[in-house]
Legacy VTK file of the C-alpha trace (Angstrom):
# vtk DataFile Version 3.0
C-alpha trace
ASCII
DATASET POLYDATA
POINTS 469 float
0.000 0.000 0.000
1.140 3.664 -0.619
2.215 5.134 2.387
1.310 8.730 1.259
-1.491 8.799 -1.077
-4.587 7.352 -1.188
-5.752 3.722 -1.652
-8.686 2.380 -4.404
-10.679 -0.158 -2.584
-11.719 -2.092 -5.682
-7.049 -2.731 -6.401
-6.718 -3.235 -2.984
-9.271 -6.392 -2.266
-7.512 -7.732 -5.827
-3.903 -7.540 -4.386
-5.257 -9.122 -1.168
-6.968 -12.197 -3.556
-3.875 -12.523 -5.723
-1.291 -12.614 -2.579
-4.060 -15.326 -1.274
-3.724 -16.867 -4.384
-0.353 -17.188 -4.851
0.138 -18.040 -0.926
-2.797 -21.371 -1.474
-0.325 -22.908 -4.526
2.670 -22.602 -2.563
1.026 -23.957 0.427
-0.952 -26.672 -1.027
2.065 -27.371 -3.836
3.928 -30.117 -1.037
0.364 -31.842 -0.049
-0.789 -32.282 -3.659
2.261 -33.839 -4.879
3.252 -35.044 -8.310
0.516 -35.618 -10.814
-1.228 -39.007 -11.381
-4.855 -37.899 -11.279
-6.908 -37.947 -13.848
-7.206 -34.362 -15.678
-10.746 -34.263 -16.392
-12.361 -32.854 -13.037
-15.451 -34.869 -12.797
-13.040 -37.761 -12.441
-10.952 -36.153 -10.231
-13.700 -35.072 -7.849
-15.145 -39.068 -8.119
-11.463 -40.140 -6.953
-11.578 -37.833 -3.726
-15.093 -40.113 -2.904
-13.759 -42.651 -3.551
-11.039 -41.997 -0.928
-8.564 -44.943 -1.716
-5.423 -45.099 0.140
-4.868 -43.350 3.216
-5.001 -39.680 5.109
-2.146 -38.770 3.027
-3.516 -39.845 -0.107
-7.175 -38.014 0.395
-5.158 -34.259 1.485
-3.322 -34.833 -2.094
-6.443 -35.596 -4.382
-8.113 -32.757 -2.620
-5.168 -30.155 -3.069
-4.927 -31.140 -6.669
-8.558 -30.498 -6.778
-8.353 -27.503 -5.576
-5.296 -26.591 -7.430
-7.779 -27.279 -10.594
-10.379 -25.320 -9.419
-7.634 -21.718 -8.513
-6.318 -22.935 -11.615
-9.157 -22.192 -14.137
-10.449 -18.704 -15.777
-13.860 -17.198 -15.091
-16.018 -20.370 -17.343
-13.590 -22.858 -16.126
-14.559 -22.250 -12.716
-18.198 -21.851 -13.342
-17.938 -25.308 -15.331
-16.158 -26.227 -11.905
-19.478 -25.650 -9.934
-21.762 -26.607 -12.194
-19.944 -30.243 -12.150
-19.792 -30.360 -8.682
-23.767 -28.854 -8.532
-24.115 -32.876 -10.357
-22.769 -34.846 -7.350
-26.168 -34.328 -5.782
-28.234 -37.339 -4.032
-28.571 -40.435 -6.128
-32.922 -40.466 -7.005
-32.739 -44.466 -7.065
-30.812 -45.132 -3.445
-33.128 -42.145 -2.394
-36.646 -43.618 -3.450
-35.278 -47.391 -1.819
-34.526 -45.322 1.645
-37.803 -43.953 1.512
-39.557 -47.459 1.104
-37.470 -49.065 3.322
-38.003 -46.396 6.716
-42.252 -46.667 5.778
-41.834 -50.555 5.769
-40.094 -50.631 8.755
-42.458 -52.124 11.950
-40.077 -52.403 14.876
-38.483 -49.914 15.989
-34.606 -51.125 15.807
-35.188 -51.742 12.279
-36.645 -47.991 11.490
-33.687 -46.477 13.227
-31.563 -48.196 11.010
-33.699 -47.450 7.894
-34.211 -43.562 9.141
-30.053 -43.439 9.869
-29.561 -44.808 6.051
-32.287 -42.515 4.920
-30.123 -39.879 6.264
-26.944 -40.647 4.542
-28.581 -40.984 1.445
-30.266 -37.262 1.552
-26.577 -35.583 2.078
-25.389 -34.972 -1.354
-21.673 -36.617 -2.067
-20.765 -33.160 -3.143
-21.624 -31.907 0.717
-18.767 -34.340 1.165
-16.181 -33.118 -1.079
-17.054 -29.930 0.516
-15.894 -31.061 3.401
-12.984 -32.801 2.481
-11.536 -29.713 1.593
-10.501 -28.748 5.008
-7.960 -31.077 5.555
-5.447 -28.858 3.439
-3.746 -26.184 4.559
-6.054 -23.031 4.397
-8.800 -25.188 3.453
-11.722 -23.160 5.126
-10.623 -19.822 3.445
-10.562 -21.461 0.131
-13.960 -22.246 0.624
-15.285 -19.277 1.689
-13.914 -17.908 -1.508
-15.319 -20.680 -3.932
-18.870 -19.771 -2.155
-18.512 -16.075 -2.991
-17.852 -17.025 -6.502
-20.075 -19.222 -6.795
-23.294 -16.713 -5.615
-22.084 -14.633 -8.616
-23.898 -17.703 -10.664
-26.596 -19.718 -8.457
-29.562 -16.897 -8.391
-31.942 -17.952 -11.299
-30.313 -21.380 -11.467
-31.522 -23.946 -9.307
-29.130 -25.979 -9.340
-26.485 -24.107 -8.001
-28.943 -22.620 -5.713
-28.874 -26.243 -4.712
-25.512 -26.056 -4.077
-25.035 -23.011 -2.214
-27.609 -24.060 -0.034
-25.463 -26.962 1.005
-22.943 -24.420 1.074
-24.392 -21.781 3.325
-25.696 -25.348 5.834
-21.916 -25.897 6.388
-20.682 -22.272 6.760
-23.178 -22.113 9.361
-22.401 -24.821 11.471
-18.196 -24.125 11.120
-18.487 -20.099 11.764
-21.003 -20.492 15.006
-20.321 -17.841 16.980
-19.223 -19.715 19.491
-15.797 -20.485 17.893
-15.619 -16.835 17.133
-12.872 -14.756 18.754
-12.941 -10.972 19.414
-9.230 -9.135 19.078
-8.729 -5.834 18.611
-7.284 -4.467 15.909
-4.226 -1.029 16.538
-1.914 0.276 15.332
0.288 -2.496 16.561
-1.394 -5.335 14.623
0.358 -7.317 12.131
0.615 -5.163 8.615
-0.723 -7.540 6.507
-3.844 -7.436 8.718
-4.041 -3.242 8.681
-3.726 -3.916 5.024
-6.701 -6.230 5.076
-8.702 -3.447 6.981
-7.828 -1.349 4.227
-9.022 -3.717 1.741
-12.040 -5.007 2.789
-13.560 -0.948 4.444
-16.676 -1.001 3.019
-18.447 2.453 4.551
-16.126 5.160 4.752
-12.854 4.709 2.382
-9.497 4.317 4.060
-6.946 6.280 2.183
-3.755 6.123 3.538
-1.986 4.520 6.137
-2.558 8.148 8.169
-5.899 7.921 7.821
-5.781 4.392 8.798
-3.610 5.386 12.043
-6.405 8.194 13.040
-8.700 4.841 12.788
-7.177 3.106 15.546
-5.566 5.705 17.747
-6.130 5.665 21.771
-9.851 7.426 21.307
-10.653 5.005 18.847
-11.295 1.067 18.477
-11.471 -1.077 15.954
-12.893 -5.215 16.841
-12.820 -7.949 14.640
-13.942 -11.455 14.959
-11.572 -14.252 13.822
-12.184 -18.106 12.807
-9.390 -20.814 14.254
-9.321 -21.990 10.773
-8.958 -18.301 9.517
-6.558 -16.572 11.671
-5.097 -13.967 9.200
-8.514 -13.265 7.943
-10.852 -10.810 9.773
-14.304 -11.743 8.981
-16.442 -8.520 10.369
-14.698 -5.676 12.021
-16.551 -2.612 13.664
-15.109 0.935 14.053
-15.625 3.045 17.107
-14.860 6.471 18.319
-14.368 7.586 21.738
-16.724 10.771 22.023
-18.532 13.010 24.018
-22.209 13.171 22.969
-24.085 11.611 20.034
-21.798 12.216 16.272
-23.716 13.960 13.884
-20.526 14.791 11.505
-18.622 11.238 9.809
-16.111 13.808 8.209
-15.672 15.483 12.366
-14.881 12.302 13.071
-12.695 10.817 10.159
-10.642 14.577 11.025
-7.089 13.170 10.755
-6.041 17.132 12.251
-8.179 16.426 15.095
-6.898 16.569 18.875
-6.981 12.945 20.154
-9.373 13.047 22.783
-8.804 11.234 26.575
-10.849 8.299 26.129
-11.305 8.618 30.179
-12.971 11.373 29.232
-15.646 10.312 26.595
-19.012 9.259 27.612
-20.710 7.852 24.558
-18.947 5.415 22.120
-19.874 5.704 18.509
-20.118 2.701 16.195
-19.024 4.482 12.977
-18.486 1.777 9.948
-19.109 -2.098 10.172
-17.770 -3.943 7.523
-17.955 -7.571 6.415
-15.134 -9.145 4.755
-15.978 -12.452 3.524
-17.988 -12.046 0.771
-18.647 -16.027 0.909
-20.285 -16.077 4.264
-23.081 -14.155 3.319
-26.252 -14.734 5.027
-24.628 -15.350 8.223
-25.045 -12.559 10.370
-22.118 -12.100 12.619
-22.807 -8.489 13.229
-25.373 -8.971 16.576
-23.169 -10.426 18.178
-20.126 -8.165 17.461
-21.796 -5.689 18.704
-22.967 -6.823 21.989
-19.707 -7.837 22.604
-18.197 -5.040 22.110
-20.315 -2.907 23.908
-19.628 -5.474 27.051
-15.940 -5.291 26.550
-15.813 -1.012 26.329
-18.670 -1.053 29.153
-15.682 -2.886 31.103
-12.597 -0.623 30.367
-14.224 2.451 30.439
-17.184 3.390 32.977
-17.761 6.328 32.451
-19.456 5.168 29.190
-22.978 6.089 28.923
-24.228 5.884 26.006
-23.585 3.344 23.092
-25.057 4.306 19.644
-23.921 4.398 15.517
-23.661 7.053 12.986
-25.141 4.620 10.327
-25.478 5.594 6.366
-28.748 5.166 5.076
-27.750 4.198 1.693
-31.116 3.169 -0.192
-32.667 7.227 0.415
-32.322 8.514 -2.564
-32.338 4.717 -4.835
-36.515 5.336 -3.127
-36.763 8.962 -3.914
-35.538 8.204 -7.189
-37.910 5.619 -7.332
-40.863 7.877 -6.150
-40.014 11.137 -8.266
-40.104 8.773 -11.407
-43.309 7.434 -10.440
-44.149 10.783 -10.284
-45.438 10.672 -6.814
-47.170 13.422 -4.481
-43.667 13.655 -2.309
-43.837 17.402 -1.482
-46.949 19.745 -0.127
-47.718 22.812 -2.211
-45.940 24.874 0.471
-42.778 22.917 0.027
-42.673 22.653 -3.775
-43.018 26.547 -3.563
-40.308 26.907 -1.119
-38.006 24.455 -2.767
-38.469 25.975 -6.320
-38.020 29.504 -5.678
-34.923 28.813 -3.740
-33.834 26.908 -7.349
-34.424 29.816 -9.043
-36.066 29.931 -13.027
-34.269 27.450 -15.018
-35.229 27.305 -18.818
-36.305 23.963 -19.727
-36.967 23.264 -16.122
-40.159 24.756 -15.552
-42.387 21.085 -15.500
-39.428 19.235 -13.490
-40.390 18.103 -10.169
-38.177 20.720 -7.686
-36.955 17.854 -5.712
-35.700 16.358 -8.883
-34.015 19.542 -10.034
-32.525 19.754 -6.490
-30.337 16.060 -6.327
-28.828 16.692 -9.581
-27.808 20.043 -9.100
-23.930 19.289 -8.226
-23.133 20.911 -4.921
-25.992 22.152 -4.062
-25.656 21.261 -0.283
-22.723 24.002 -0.401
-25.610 26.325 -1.248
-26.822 27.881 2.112
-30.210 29.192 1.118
-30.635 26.010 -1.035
-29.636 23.680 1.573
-31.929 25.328 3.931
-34.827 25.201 1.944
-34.314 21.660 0.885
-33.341 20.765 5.050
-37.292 20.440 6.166
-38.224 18.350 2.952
-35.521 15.684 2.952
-35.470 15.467 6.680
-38.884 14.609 6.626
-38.853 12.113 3.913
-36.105 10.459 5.109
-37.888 9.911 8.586
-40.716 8.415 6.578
-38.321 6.143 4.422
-37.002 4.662 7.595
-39.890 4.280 9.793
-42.631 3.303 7.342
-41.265 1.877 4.293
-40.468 -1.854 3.767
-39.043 -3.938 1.263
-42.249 -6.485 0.464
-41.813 -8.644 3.656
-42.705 -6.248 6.551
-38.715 -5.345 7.208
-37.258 -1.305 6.623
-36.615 -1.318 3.773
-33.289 0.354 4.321
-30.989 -2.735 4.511
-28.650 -0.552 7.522
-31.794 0.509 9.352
-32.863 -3.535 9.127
-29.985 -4.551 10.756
-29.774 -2.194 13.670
-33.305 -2.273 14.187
-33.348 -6.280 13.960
-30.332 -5.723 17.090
-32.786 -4.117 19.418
-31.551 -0.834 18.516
-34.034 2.408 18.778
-33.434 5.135 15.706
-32.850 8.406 18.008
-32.337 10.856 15.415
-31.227 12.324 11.995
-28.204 14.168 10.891
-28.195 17.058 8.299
-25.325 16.860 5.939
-23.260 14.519 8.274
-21.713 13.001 4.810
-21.084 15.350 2.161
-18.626 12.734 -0.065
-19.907 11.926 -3.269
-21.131 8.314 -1.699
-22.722 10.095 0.938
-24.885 12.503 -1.549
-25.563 9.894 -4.065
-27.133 7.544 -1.556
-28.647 9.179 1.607
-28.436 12.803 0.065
-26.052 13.497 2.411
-28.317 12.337 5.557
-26.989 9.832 8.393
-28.682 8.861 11.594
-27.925 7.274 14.972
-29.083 4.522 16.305
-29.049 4.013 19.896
-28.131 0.798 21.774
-29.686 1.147 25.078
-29.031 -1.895 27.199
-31.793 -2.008 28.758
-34.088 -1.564 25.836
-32.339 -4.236 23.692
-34.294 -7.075 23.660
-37.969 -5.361 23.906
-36.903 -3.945 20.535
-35.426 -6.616 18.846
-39.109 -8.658 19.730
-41.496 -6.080 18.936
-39.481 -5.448 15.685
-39.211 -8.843 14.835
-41.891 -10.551 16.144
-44.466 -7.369 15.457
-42.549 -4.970 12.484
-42.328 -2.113 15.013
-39.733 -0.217 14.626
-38.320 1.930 17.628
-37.561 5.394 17.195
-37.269 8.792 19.670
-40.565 10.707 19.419
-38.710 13.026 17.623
-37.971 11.129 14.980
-41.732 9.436 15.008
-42.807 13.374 14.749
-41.046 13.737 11.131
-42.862 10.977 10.240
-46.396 11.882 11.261
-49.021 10.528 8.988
-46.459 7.495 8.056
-46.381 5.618 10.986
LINES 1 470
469 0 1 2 3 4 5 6 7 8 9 10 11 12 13 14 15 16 17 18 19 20 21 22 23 24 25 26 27 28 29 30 31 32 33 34 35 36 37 38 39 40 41 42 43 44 45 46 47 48 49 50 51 52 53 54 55 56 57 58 59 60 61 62 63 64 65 66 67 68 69 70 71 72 73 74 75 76 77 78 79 80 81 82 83 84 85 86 87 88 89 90 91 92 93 94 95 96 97 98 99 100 101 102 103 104 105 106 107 108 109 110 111 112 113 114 115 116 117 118 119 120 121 122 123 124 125 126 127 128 129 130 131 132 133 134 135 136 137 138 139 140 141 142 143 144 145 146 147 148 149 150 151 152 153 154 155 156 157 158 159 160 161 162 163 164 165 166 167 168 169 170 171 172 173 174 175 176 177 178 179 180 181 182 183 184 185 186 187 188 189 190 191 192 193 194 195 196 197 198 199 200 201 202 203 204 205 206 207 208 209 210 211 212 213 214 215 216 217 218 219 220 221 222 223 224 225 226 227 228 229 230 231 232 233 234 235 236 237 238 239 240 241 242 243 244 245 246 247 248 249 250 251 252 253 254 255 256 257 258 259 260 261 262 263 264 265 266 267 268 269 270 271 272 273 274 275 276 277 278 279 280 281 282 283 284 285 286 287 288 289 290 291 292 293 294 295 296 297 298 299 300 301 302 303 304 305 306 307 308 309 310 311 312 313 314 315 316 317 318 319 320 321 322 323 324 325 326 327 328 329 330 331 332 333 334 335 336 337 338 339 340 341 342 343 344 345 346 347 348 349 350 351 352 353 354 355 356 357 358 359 360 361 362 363 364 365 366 367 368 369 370 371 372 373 374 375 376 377 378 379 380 381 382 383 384 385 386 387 388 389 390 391 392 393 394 395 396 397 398 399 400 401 402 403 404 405 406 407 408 409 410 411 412 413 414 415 416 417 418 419 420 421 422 423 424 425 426 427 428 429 430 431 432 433 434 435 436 437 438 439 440 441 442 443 444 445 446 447 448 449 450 451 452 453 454 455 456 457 458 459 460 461 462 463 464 465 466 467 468
């Protein structure tokens, strides 16, 4: 990474997956050994069931498999999946299991018949799978064979099939109980700061003094870790040290900024979460990060109070897009006045919805009157688009607010122009919110949310909203 100037996010998660790359071959180029398997890969993969020979033998065929599968271009690997999609559960043993636990009377002879009814359901491919972690780095190179292979399985089923069996074993290996929380300084190994560079998903690292700001003495940064995974981070959280609720990412990204006494600070601010492994997808980690966190900063520092996040709310303007297009009835007469005059005449502009005119005017948040006029307006909305609308299945539709609110967290309050990057206009039009963990509060949230759809938020907050919810 350059030391001085800024990093691209995209270049550095490739460099990470090459060095991976190259680091799986030489590690797996001593276990595989020699050639002697057959080259076509639906042979190869019928050799590792097979499992002739011993311990030694199976870790080879499975490296060379693997090997095969790093190995191949973009088709090559698809043609990969779809071949191992094939090793599914044999129809014919299936349909004899099934007759053979209904004829069964007594009941030693249906627990046998129900155990080999068992077998016969889990797909031989579940057990190549498998196999897979007895080489070295095994678990990682699954992870990444999953996150390819979810680029592929929606609309066919089956790979769906496949990543189903895929997403059963993930599961079960990254339980949180063999999850470990470290924290991540300025200390840490490079390679892992790199990784943290790499894998940022919220607010862009770029540079290793921004990175150093990140995890200075008012400031923590958490990861969780797998036994199997030790060099790979697979969520981290980012916290500042404070005194009050954030309403400013950019105050608090300030690399000119006095470091504060964290003795001092009474409210800790969950800034960016990140997930890292694209392949464990749709197994949420981030609950529990957080509650552990919050236990482990409640212990080093008292005189913590309060424990909240200064989220993005990145679907805002994807809906008002969506609702300006459908050309609906967003604004009151007042508002559309208010808004437009403040735009001024524009030729050609005249029948354009002011709201519309307004997001693609290029700075217009640095425009004071502007920015006030459109404040009311998009502070409203946005209350609305957090507390009332839902994505088809009774959830917030914001995918952020659905996770915090799914935590037991209560939305306490909006932010005007806490995040005036590009990102931070184009989704949320510059808008971020807290949401506030209150201990106490946790779990009566979480249930009426997810049990009920209701969706805690201060009164101030439910006020924008009148008429919504």
């Amino acid at each position: 990474m350059n030391r001085g100037g800024p990093t691209d996010t995209a270049a550095a998660e490739r460099g990470l997956f090459d060095r991976a790359l190259r680091r799986l071959l030489t590690a797996w180029r001593d276990v595989a050994g020699g050639a002697g398997e057959p080259a076509d890969i639906a042979e190869q993969m019928r050799a590792c069931l097979e499992a002739k020979g011993g311990e030694v033998s199976a870790r080879a065929r499975s490296a060379r498999l693997a090997q095969a599968y790093l190995a191949a271009d973009a088709e090559g690997r698809l043609a990969f999946l779809r071949t191992l999609a094939g090793f599914d559960a044999d129809p014919a043993l299936l349909q004899e299991a099934l007759r053979a636990a209904a004829d069964a009377v007594d009941p030693p002879a249906r627990a046998r018949a129900l155990a080999r009814l068992r077998r016969v359901l889990e797909a031989p491919r579940v057990r190549l799978l498998t196999q897979f972690t007895s080489i070295p780095e095994g678990v990682k190179f699954l992870v990444d064979m999953r996150a390819e292979l979810m680029r592929h399985a929606r609309g066919d089923p089956a790979l769906a099939a496949l990543d189903d069996d895929f997403r059963s074993l993930l599961a079960a290996w990254f339980d949180v109980g063999f999850l470990r929380l470290r924290r991540i300084d300025w200390d840490s190994p490079a390679s892992l700061l790199e990784k943290l560079v790499g894998y940022e998903a919220v607010h862009e690292i770029r540079s290793w003094r921004d990175l150093k700001n990140r995890v200075d003495s008012d400031r923590r940064c958490y990861a969780f870790f797998h036994p199997a995974m030790e060099g790979e981070p697979l969520i981290f959280v980012e916290v500042a040290l404070v005194k009050g609720l954030a309403d400013n990412v950019h105050a608090l990204l300030d690399e000119k900024a006095p470091v504060m006494n964290p003795a001092e600070a009474d409210t800790a601010i969950f800034y960016s979460i990140s997930n890292c492994q694209r392949g464990l997808s749709g197994i949420s980690f981030g609950n529990f990060l957080i509650k552990q966190v919050v236990d482990r900063l409640s212990a080093e520092f008292r005189n913590l109070k309060t424990f909240a996040t200064l989220s993005p709310i990145p679907g805002f303007r994807r809906w008002l897009d969506e609702k300006l297009a459908a050309e609906d009835r967003l604004l009151t007469d007042d508002e559309a006045d208010r808004l437009a005059e403040a735009l001024g005449a524009a030729e050609g502009e005249e029948e354009r919805h002011p709201l519309a005119r307004l997001l693609a005017r290029r700075g217009w948040h640095r425009d004071a009157a502007l920015a006030e006029a459109a404040r009311p307006v998009l502070l409203r909305l946005c209350a609305r688009y957090l507390l009332a609308e839902s994505d088809g299945r009774g959830r917030a539709r914001d995918p952020v607010a659905h996770f915090h609110l799914t935590n037991g967290a209560r939305a306490e309050r909006l932010n005007w122009l806490a995040d005036t990057s590009d990102k931070g206009l184009k989704e949320s039009a510059g808008l971020m919110v807290n949401y506030l963990y209150d201990r106490d509060a946790i779990e009566a949230n979480h249930e009426a949310y997810v049990g009920e759809g209701k969706r805690a938020a201060a009164t101030a907050l439910k006020r924008l909203a009148r008429g919504w919810v």
